[in-house]
C-alpha positions, 0 to 999 in steps of 0.5 A: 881750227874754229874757236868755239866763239866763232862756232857760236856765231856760226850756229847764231847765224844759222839758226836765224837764218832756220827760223826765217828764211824768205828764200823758196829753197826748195826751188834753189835746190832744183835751179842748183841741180839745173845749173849743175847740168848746164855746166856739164852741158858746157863741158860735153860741148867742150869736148865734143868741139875738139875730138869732132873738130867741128866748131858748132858745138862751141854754139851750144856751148855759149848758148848754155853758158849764158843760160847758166849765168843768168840762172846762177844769178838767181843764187849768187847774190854777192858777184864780188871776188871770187864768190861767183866763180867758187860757187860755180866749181863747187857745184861742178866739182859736187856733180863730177864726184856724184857721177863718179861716185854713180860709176863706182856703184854700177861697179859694184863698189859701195864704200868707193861709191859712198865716199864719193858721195859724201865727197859731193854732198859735202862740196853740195853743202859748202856751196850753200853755206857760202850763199845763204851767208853761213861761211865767211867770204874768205874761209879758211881751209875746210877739211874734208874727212872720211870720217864722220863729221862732229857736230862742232866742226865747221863743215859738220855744222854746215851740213846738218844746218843745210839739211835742216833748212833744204828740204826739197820735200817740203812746198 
């Protein structure tokens, strides 16, 4: 559970960061959105190789890969431990449940579809908090509820500080 020291010092941070960012985050929201489809790009190709047999997806593959490295570098700024690769699956995990969440919706099924959603737009938001520094490197466990999120809650605090400061609205 979060001290409300360590909320405090969260929402310090976040507020500094609010009040002047240097970052074009409106442009980081479309290279995350990017990399997102070039990492399931890298996964199709994957799958496409072993059903087909045919090993030249495996070249579009790569060519995709380091194209999302080299652009995911433009994001993830601390390449230590597992930062990079924890930012890597966060976004991937968001775009897999927002696709999933889209399949329910044709369904017809809102309430799945929404928490799916929410299930994505919060992995969204964690990916952010790690990168602009809101989240500690080594967090401890989040909590992903069904319910609202509170205001003191880490990940609710995270997610209403992101929506503040992304707005790909904004130019």
């Amino acid at each position: 559970m979060t001290t409300p020291n360590e909320l405090q010092k969260f929402i310090d941070k976040a507020k500094k960061l609010e009040n002047g960012h240097n970052l074009d985050l409106s442009s980081g929201e479309d290279l995350s959105v990017a990399i997102m489809n070039l990492i399931g790009i890298e996964e199709h190709m994957f799958f496409t190789s072993q059903k087909l047999g045919d090993t030249k997806y495996i070249d579009i593959l790569d060519t995709a890969r380091e194209m999302r490295k080299e652009l995911m570098k433009k994001i993830v700024k601390e390449g230590q431990g597992e930062i990079w690769c924890t930012s890597k699956h966060l976004l991937s995990a968001s775009m897999r449940l927002m696709e999933v969440g889209t399949k329910s919706l044709t369904k017809g099924d809102k309430k799945e579809a929404n928490s799916y959603f929410k299930k994505s737009f919060d992995l969204y938001n964690l990916f952010w908090g790690l990168n602009l520094g809101l989240v500690d490197s080594n967090p401890k466990k989040a909590k992903f509820e069904e319910k609202p999120l509170q205001e003191k809650s880490i990940l609710g605090t995270i997610n209403q500080t992101i929506g503040k400061i992304l707005d790909c609205c904004r130019e």
